[in-house]
N, C-alpha and C positions, 0 to 999 in steps of 0.2 A: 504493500500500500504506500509508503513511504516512498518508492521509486518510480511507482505513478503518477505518485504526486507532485512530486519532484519535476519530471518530466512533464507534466501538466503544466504546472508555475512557468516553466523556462518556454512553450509556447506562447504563454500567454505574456512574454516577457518581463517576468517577477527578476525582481532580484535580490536575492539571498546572500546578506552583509552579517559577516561574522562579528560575533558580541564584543572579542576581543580587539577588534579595530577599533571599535568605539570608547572603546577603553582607555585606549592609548591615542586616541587622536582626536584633535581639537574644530577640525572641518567640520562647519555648520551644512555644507554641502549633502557629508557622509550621513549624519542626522535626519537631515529632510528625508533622503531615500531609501532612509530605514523607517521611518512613518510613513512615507506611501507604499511603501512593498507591504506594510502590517494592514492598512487598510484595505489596499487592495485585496488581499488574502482575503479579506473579512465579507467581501460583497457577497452577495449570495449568487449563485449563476443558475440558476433554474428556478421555476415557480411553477407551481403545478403537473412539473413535468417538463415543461417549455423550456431549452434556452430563454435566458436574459441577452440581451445585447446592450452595452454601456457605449458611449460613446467617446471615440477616441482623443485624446489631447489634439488640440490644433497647431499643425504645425504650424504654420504664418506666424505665432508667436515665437520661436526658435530663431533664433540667429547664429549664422554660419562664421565662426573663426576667421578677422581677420578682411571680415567684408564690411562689415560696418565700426566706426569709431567712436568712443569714448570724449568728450568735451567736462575741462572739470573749470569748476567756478567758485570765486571765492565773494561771499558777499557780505557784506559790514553793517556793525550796527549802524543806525541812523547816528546823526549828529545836528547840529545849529549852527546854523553860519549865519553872519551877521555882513552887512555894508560896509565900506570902509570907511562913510560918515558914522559911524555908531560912536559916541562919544564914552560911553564906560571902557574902559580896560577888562580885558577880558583872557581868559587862558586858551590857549591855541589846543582845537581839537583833536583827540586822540582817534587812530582809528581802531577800532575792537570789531573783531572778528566773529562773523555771527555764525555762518556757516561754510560749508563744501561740501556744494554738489555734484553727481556727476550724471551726464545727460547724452542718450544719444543724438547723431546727427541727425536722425532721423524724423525727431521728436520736435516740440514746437517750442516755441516764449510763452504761451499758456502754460506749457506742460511745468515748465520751468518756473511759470510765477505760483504756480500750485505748494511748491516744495519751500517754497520763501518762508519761515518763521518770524514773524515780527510781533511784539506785544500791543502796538498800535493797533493789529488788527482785533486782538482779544477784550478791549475795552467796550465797555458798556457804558453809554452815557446819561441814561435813565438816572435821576434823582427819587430813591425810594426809601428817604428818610421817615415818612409817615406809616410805610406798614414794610419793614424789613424784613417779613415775612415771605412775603409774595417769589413768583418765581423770576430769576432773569428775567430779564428782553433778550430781544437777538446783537450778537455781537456785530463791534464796525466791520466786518469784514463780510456779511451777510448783505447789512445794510446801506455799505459806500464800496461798490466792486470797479468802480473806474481804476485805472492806475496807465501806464505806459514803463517800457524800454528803449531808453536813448542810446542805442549804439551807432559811432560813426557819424551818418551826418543826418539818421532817421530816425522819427518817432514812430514805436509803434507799441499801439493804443491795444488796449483790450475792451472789444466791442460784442465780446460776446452775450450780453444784454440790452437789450432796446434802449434801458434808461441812464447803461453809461454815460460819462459826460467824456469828451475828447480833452483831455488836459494840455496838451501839447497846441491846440488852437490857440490860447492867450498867448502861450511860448513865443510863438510864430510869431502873432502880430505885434510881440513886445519888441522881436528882434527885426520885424522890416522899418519899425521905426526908427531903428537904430542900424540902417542898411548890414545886417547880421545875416548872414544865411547863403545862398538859400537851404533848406531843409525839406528833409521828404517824409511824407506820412505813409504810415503801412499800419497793420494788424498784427496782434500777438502769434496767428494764425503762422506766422513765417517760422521757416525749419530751420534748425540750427547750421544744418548744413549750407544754406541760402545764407549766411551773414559772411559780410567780406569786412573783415575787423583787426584790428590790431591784437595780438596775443599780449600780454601784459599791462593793455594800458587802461586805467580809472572808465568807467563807462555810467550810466545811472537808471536804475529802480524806482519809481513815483507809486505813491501809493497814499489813502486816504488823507487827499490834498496836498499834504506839506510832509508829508514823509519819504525822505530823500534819501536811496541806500546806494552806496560805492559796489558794483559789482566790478571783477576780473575774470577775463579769461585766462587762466593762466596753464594749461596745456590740452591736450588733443594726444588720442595714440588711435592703434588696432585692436579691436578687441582679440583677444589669444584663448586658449582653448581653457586655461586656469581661471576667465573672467565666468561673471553669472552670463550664460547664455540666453537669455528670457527677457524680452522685450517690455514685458510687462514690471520688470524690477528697475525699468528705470524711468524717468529720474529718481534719483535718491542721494538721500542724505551721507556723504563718507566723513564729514564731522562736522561738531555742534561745539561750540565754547560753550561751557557750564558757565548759569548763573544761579548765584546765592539769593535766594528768597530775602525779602522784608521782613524784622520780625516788628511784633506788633509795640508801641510804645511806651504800653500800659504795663503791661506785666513781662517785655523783653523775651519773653521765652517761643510763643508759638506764632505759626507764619499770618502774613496779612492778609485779613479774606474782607476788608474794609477799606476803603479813602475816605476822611470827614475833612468838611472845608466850612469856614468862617463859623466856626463853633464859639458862642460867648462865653463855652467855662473853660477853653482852651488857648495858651498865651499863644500859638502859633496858628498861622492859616491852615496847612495844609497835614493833619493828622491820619496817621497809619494804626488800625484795631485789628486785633483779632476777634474771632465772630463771638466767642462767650468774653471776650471785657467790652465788645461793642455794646452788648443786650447787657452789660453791667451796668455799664456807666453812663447810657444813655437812656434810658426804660425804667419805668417802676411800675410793676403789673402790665406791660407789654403798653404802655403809653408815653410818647416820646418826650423828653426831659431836657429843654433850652430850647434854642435856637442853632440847627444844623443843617448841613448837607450831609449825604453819602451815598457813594456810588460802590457797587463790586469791585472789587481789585479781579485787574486782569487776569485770564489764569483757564488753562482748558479742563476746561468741566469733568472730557474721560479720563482728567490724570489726579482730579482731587478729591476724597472722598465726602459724601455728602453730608451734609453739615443738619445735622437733625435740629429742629424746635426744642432749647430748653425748655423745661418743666419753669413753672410761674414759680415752685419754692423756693429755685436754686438760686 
């Protein structure tokens, strides 16, 4: 039975990955293909007698070694620039490293404004100081999806909604007043492989209005037979700079799931709570206590666990 079975598996193209491999080797690859050979095992192949028939992987998502190429990007956190009339003194921006992606050629500036993590876009601008209870609203990046890619000497606009806005239009007619240009408009729709750009050099990111990020190109290869061959795995993230959460002001210890502004029992504007000293310090029997704001701190919902209603005793 066991070498029919056997035999059986290897038609049906199982593959049979010995435990001690996985033992001794750290390939997330070797993993995945010992989870789908277990599952596959596991399907059933008849019902009531009948053959089952499953339908086979697609290939079109496979890519062939070496025929398509690899684009990696390096993109920065936003920063504030200022005029050169701006009369304060001010410290010269640093740039901080937000991520590296890596995208095929194949693949578009949508594809690629997907994978962009920015905290701008995680903010909630709803003031829900009167019942802190209630659930979110939707985040800025639901609610303001215009943005654009300046590389070279074009804008291109992400239009994939009727009520984006073309931000690159003011751009334009800022720069023919000031004989700037000229400049050409496109779509995020264009393929990576279409951009004729400089490797190395500052390019730019626009995103809910004034959110301005530094992207790089900073290399290109062949995909080789050791990369993920699966079209579907890319774009993706090959790193993320760590960032340290806010803790909260009141008690120092746990992270910030609160913003409060022009609070009159608070010597500063702009106050950081966590969610049990927010419902401390500002609530007696679930009734709000001064005069305040506050808004959600930014922050993605599937990564933080949910925050239950105190009890009125506590």
């Amino acid at each position: 039975m066991e070498a029919a079975s056997a035999e059986e598996q290897e038609k049906r193209g199982y593959v049979n990955i010995p435990e001690r491999i996985l033992d001794n080797i750290s390939l997330e690859t070797i993993k995945v293909l010992k989870v789908l050979s277990k599952e596959a095992s596991m399907k059933p192949r008849h019902q009531n007698g009948v053959p089952i028939k499953y339908d086979k992987p697609k290939s079109s998502d496979n890519i062939k070694p070496n025929e398509e190429f690899l684009v990696y990007i390096r993109v920065y956190e936003p920063f504030k620039s200022h005029p050169s009339s701006f009369k304060h003194k001010i410290n010269i921006p640093i740039l901080k490293l937000n991520s590296i992606i890596s995208i095929l050629g194949c693949q578009t500036l949508y594809q690629l404004r997907q994978k962009i993590m920015c905290q701008s876009d995680l903010s909630i601008t709803t003031e829900i100081s009167e019942n802190p209870y209630q659930k979110p609203g939707p985040m800025a990046k639901n609610g303001y999806k215009s943005g654009f890619f300046y590389i070279e000497d074009t804008f291109y606009n992400d239009l994939s909604e009727p009520s984006n806005i073309d931000y690159s239009n003011i751009i334009m007619e800022w720069a023919a007043a000031r004989d700037i240009g000229p400049f050409k408009v496109a779509t995020m729709d264009a393929q990576i492989n279409s951009l004729c750009t400089k490797f190395g050099f500052p390019w730019v990111y626009q995103h809910q209005g004034c959110c301005e990020h530094l992207i790089v190109l900073t290399d290109a290869r062949l995909l080789t037979i050791d990369d993920v061959l699966v079209s579907s795995a890319y774009p993706r993230i090959e790193k993320i700079r760590p960032i340290s959460g806010k803790n909260c002001i009141y008690c120092g210890m746990f992270n910030v799931h609160w913003i409060v502004t022009e609070h009159d029992r608070i010597p500063h504007d702009i106050s950081y709570f966590c969610n049990r000293c927010f419902i401390s310090y500002n609530y007696v029997d679930g009734k709000k206590v001064g005069n305040f704001k506050a808004y959600s701190y930014p922050c993605i919902p599937e990564l933080m666990s949910v925050m239950k209603r105190p009890k009125q005793s506590e």
